[in-house]
C-alpha positions in Angstrom: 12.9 -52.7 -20.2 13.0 -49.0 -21.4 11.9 -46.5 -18.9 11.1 -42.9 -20.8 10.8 -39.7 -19.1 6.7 -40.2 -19.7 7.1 -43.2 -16.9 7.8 -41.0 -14.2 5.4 -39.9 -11.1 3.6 -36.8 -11.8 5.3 -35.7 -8.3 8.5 -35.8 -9.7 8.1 -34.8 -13.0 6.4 -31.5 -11.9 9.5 -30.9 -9.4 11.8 -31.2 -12.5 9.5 -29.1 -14.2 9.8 -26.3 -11.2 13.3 -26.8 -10.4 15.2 -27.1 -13.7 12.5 -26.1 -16.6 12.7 -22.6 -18.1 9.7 -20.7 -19.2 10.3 -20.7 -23.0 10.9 -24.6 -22.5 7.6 -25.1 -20.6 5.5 -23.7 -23.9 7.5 -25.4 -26.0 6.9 -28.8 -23.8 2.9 -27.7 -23.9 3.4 -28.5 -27.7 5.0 -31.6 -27.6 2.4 -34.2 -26.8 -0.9 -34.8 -25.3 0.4 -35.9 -21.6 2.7 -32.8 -21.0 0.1 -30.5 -22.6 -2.2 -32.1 -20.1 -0.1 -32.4 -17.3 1.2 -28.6 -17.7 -2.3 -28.0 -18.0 -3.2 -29.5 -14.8 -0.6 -28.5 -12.5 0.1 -24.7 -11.8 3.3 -25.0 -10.0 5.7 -24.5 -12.4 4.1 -22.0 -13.3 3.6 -20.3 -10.0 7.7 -21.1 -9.7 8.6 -19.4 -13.2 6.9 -16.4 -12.4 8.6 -15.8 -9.3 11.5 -15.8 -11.3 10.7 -12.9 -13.2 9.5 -9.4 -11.7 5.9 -10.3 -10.9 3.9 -7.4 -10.5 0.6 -8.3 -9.2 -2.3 -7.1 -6.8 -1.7 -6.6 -2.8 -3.6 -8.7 -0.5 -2.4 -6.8 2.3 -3.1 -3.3 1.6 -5.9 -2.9 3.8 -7.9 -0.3 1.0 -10.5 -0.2 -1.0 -10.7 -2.5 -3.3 -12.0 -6.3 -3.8 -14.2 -7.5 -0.8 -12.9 -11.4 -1.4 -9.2 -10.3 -0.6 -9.9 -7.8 2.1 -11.6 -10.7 4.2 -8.7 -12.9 3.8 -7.7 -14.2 7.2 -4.1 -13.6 7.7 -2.0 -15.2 10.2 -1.3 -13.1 13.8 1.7 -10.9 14.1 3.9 -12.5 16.7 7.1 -10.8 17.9 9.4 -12.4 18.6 11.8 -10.0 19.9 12.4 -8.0 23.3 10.9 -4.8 22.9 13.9 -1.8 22.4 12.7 1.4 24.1 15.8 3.2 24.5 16.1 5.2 27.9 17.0 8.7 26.7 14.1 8.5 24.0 11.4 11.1 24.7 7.9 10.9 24.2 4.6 11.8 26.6 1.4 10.6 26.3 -1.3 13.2 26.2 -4.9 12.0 26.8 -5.6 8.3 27.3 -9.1 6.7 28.0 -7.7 3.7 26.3 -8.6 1.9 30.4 -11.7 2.9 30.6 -13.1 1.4 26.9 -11.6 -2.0 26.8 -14.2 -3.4 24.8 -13.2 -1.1 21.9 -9.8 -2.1 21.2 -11.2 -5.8 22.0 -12.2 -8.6 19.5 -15.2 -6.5 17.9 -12.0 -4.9 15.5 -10.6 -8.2 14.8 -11.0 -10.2 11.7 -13.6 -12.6 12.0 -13.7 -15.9 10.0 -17.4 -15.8 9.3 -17.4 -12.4 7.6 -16.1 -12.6 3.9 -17.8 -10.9 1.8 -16.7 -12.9 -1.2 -16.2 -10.8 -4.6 -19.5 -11.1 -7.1 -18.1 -9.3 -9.8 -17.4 -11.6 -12.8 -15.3 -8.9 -14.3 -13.0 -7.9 -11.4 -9.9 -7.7 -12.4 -8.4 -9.9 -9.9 -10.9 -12.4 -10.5 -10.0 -12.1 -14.3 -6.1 -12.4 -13.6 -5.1 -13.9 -10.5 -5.3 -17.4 -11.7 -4.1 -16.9 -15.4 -0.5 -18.1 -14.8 -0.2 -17.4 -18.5 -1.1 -13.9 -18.6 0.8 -12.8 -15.5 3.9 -14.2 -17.2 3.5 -12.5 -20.0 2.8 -9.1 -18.1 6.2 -9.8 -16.3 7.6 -9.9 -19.7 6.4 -6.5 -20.4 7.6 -5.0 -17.2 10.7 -6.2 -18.1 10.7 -5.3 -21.4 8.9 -1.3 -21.0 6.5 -3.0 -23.3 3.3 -0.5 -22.1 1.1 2.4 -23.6 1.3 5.9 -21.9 -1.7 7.5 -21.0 -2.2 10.7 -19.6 -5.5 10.4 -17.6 -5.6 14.2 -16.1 -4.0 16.7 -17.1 -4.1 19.7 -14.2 -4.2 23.2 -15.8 -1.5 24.5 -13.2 1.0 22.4 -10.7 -0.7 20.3 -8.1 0.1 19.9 -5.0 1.2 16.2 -4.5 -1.9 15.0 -6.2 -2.5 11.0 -3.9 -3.5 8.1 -5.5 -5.6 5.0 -4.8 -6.9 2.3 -6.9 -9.9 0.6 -6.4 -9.7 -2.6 -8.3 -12.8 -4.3 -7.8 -14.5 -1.2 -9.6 -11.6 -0.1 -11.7 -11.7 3.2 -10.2 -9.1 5.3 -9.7 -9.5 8.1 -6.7 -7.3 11.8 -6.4 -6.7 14.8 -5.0 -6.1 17.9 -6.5 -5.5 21.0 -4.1 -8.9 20.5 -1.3 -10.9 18.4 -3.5 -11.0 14.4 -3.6 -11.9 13.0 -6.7 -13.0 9.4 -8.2 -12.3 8.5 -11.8 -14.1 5.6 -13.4 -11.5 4.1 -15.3 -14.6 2.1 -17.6 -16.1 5.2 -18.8 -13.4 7.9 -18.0 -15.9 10.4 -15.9 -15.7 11.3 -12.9 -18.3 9.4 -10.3 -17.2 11.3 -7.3 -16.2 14.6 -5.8 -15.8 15.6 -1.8 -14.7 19.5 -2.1 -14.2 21.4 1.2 -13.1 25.5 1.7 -11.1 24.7 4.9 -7.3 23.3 3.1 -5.6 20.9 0.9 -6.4 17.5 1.4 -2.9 16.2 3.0 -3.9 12.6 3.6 -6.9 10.2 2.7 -7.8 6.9 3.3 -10.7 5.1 1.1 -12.0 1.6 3.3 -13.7 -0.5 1.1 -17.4 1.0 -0.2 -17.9 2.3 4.1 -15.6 4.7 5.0 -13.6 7.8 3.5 -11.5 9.1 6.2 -9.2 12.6 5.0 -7.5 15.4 6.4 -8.0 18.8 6.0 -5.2 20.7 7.9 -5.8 19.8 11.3 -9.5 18.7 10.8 -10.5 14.8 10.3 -13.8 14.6 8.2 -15.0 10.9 8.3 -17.5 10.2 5.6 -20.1 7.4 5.3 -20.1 6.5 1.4 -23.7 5.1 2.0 -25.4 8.0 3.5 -22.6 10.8 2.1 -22.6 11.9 5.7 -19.6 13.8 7.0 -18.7 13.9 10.2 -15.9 16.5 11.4 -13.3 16.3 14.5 -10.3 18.7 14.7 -6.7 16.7 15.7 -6.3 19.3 18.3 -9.2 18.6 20.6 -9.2 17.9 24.0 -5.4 19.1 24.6 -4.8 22.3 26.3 -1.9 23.6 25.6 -1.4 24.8 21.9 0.6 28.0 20.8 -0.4 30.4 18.9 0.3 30.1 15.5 1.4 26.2 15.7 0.7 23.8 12.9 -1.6 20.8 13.9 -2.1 19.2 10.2 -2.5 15.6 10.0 0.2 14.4 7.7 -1.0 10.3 7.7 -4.0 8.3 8.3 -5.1 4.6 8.1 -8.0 2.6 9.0 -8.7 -0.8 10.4 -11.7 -2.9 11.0 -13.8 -5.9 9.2 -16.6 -5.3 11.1 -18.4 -3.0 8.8 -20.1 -0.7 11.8 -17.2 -0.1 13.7 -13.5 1.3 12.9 -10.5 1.9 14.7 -8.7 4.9 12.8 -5.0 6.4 13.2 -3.6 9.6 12.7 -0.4 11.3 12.4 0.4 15.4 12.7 3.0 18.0 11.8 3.1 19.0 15.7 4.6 15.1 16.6 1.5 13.8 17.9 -0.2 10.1 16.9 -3.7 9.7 17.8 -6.1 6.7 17.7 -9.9 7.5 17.8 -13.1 5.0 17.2 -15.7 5.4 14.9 -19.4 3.6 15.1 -21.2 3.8 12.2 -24.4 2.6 13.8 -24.7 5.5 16.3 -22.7 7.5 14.1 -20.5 8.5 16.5 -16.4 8.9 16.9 -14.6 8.6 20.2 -10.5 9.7 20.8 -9.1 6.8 22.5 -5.5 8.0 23.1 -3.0 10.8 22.0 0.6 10.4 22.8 3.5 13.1 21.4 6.6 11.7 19.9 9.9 13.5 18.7 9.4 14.2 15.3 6.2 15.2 13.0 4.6 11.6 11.4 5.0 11.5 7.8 3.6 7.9 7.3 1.5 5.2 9.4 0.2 1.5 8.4 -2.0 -1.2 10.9 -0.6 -4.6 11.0 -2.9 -7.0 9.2 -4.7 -8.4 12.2 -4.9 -4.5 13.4 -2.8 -5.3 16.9 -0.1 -3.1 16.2 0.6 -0.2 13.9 4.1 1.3 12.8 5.0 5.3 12.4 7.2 6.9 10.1 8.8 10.3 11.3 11.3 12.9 9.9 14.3 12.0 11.9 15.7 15.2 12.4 15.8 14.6 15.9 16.6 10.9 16.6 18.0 8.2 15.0 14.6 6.1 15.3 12.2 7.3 12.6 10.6 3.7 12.6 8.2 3.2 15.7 6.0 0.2 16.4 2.8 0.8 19.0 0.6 -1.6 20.6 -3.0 0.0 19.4 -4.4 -1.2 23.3 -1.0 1.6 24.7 -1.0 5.0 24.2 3.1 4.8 24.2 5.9 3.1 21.7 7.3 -0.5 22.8 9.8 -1.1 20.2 12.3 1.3 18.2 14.0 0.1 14.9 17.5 0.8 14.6 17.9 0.4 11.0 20.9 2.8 11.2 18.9 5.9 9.7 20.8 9.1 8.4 19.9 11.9 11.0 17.0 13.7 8.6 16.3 10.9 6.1 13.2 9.8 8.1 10.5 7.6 7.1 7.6 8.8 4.3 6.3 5.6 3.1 5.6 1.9 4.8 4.0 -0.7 2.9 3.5 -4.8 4.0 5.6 -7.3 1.7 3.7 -9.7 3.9 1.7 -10.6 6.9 5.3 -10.1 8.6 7.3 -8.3 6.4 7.5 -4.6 5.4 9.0 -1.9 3.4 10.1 1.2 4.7 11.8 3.8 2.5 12.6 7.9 3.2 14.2 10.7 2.2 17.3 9.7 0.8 18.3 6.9 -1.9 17.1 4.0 0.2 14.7 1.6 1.7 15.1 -1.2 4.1 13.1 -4.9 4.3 12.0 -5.2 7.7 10.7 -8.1 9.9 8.0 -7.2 12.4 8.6 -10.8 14.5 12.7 -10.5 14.6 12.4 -6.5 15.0 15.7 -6.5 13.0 16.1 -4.8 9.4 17.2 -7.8 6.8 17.9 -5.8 3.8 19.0 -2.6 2.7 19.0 -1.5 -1.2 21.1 1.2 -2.1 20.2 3.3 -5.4 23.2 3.1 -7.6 22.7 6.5 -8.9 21.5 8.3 -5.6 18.3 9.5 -6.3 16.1 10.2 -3.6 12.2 8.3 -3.4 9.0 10.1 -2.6 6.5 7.0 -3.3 6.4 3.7 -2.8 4.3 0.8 -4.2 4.9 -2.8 -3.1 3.0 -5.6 -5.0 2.2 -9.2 -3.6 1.0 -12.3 -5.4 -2.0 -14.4 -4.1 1.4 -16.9 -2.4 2.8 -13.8 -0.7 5.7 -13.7 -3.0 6.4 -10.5 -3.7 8.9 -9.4 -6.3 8.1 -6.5 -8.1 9.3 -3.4 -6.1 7.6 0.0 -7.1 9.9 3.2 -6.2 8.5 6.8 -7.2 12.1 8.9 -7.9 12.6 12.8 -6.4 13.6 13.6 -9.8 13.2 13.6 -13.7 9.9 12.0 -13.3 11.4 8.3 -12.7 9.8 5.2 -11.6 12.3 2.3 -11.1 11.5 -1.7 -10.1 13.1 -3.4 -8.2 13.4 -7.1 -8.1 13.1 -7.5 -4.3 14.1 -11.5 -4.5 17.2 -10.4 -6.6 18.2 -7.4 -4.4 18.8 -5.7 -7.8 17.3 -2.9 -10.2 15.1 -4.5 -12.8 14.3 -1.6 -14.9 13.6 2.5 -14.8 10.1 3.7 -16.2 9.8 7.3 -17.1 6.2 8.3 -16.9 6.3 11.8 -18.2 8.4 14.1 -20.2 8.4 16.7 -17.9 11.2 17.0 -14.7 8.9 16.3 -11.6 8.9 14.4 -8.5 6.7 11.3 -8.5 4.1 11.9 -5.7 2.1 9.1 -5.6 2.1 5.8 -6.8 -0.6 2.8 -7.6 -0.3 -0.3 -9.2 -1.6 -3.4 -10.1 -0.6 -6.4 -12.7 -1.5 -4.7 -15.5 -1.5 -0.9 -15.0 1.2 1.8 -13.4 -0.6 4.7 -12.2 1.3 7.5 -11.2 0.9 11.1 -10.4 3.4 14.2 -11.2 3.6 18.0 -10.7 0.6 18.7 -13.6 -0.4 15.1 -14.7 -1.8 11.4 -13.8 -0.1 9.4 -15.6 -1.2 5.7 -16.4 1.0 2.8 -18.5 -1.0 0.1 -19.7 1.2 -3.0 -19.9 -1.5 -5.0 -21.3 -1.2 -4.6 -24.8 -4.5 -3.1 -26.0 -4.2 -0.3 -28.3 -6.2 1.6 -26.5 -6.5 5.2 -25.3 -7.7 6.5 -22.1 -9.4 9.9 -22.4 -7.5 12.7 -21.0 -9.6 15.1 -18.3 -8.7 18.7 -18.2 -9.2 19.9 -14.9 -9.4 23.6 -15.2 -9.0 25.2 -12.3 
């Protein structure tokens, strides 16, 4: 009796498919007859499994930004650590206001993620619901990362040099928001206009943070302006309030912000300054009303500062020019640190840019030619990657499939205007993308699947890596 390969279990056949099929053969074995074509057809596995081999680039789950409602609400599992807390002795910090005792019911459940609110997406053309199953297009994007297949578009072109112009993509609406000196823009990517504009007299805009279609949280100097997107009300708070003993002269501009909440009505919101404080306020949108919590003063200004994904703990970058532990992890219910990362940080590097690989896992890179893979349960730093040729990083983007595989590693270069990727389950360097002709720093950094957005000294740059011929019109921002 003759047994082919056709006689085997579908178990086993789609485990030889996943562990010893390469992706050229898989299309080939599509085309061979009707039971792999349907079987292939049927099972997404192997699919899933080649496209981890190659440098996915796909669309963040764990951002916690605007963009589509159906993977904002995704319940992800509770950060547990693992580890004893390290508070070194000699390290200095003092805590500056705290009420955090006397409103226990606002750093309670109300800010925790609750199973019964997902606001699934409705939009048929979303481009995660267009792309996040299509095994077949992903694969082929990852070709074209791999390849520099893409189109570049310049989508603004600034008259004179901006200052660090930040970027954030909305996906669910294609919309692509900026800043540009004090103003804080929204370009929709569909019709190539501009839909909104926030201007204010008081400073450049040195940090925002867009929450879904709710909240718009930024930072003029030392002034928080909170803005309701459904009412275009503003509300103001400067970072300096309530303390009583600032100099003359000293610099109080908040340098980092983020947001956390799935409550819609209520937020918990967390800032960073140049004059080394981190403060954590609550804002009700039903009585319209904003309440400091805490303020506690570490050792170094706070470049950078990122919730967990179920909003118990936060991490703060610093400058490091003062101690060898840039990297800080709070407990949002203490106004002090409970755990310092010694990742072995040069005195100075510091940390500008976090970003969550997963629920558990994050990237942390600085100023100098590195960044390190950290993991929040084991408190330890797993990985460090090295830049062959030295150059220094001032963006980062980190991308994560809908398995929370991520593989494609987005790294905005201090010079020549470079963007490289990393293959993070490789530990190598995949490929360098130039966005512009000109020598600039990369500022900012946004991507997605399909599209690099990226933002220079005079430009915003996008490369389109889906193939269509197709030109984006180019805004000239005259000012």
């Amino acid at each position: 009796m003759t047994i082919s390969i056709l006689d085997l279990p579908n178990e086993i056949l789609i485990d030889i498919f996943c562990r010893y099929v390469s992706i050229k053969d898989l299309c080939r074995l599509k085309q061979v007859c009707r039971t792999f074509y349907i079987k292939l057809n049927n099972y997404t596995l192997p699919w899933k499994k080649a496209l981890t081999r190659l440098t996915n680039v796909s669309f963040s789950q764990l951002k916690n930004a605007a963009g589509c409602p159906s993977f904002e609400n995704i319940r992800h599992d509770s950060t547990i650590l693992s580890h004893p807390l390290h508070l070194p002795a000699d390290y200095h910090y003092e805590t500056l206001y705290d009420r955090s005792n006397d409103f226990p019911h606002l750093l309670s459940n109300d800010y925790r993620p609750s199973l019964n609110d997902l606001n699934l997406c409705s939009k048929f053309d979303c481009d995660i619901n267009r792309t996040i199953n299509n095994y077949y297009y992903l694969i082929s994007l990852a070709y074209k990362w791999n390849k520099q297949n893409n189109i570049n578009n310049i989508l603004i072109k600034f008259i004179r040099r901006a200052q660090t112009s930040l970027l954030q993509y909305d996906e669910h609406n294609h919309q692509l928001w900026f800043t540009f000196d004090n103003t804080l823009r929204c370009l929709n990517l569909h019709t190539n206009h501009i839909d909104y504009s926030h201007r204010f007299n008081h400073d450049d805009i040195l940090c925002y943070k867009i929450y879904n279609d709710h909240l718009i949280c930024l930072a003029n100097g030392d002034l928080l302006r909170i803005i309701c997107r459904r009412t275009n009300e503003i509300y103001s708070c400067y970072n300096n309030q309530n303390l009583q003993h600032i100099l003359p002269g000293e610099r109080h501009d908040i340098l980092s912000l983020d947001i956390y909440s799935n409550d819609k009505e209520r937020y918990l919101i967390l800032n960073g300054s140049r004059d080394h404080t981190v403060s954590m306020r609550t804002f009700d949108m039903s009585r319209q009303f904003n309440q400091l919590i805490w303020r506690t003063q570490v050792d170094d200004r706070v470049l950078c500062s990122r919730f967990t994904n179920d909003g118990q703990y936060f991490l703060i970058g610093t400058g490091g020019t003062s101690s060898l532990y840039p990297l800080i992890l709070f407990n949002i219910e203490r106004a002090q640190p409970i755990h310092l990362y010694n990742a072995r940080y040069r005195l100075g590097a510091g940390v500008r840019c976090i970003e969550w690989v997963s629920s558990n896992v994050f990237i942390a890179a600085g100023f100098d030619s590195q960044f390190k893979e950290f993991d929040i349960r084991t408190g330890q730093c797993h990985y460090t990657f090295n830049d062959e040729f030295g150059n220094d990083y001032c963006s980062l983007a980190v991308s994560v499939d809908n398995n929370y595989i991520s593989n494609g590693i987005i790294l905005g270069g201090n010079h020549h205007s470079t963007v490289r990727l990393v293959n993070r389950t490789q530990r190598q360097l995949q490929n360098v993308l130039f966005v512009s002709k000109q020598s600039s720093p990369v500022h900012s950094l946004a991507v997605t699947s399909e599209y690099l957005f990226a933002s220079v000294d005079r430009s915003i740059v996008a490369l389109d890596f889906t193939g269509c011929n197709r030109q984006l019109q180019q805004i000239h921002l005259k000012f």
